[in-house]
Residue, then its C-alpha position, 0 to 999 in steps of 0.5 A: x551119812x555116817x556111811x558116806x563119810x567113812x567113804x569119803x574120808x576113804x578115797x581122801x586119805x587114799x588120795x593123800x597117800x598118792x601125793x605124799x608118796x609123790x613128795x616122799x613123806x607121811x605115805x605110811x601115815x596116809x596108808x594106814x589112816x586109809x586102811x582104817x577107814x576101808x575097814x570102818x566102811x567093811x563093817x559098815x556095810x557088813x551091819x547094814x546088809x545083817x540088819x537089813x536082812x533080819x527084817x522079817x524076823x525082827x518084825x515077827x519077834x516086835x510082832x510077838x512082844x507086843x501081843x504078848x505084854x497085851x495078853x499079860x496086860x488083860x490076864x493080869x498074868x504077872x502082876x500090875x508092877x511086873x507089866x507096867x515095866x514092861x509097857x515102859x520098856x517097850x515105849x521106851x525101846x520103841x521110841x528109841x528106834x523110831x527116831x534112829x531109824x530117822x536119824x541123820x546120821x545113823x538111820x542107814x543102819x536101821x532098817x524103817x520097820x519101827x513106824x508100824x508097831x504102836x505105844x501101849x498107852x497106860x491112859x487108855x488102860x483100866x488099871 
């Protein structure tokens, strides 16, 4: 949505410069305030296609941070603290992203790969 407001506001200050130039004011103002926007949907798209495109690493390098707290989890490798933290901030990254992802607003520019990884629950642990 964040997107095609960009856009919009745009075509709409493009649109403005046309008849302010037509009525010999602000043209300069409507022009740069367009500009702006035309660089605001440049960078938009250019997050887009930089997210989008690094999927499959993301989701190896999700893939191999999940499995990894796993591991450390059943080895007790870094102590009981250390893991839970990182239980913590995995959940805790991982729910931010699943409702981004979903976000009105700001969803366009997250790639849906978040709903397949799962939360470690810490009930469901021997600790």
């Amino acid at each position: 949505m964040l997107l095609i407001l960009f856009i919009v506001l745009f075509f709409i200050f493009i649109f403005a410069s046309k008849q302010c130039e037509k009525l010999g004011t602000m043209e300069s103002v409507c022009e740069t305030i367009a500009i702006v926007f035309a660089i605001t949907t440049i960078i938009s798209f250019f997050i887009i296609v930089l997210n989008h495109a690094t999927i499959n690493g993301t989701i190896a390098s999700k893939n191999q941070q999940y499995d990894l707290i796993l591991c450390q989890l059943n080895n007790n490798d870094l102590g009981l603290k250390e893991t839970i933290n990182q239980i913590n901030e995995w959940n805790t990254d991982l729910a931010f992203m699943k409702a981004l992802q979903h976000d009105l607003w700001l969803g366009i520019y997250i790639p849906n790969i978040y709903d397949q990884f799962e939360f470690i629950d810490l009930n469901k642990l021997n600790l």
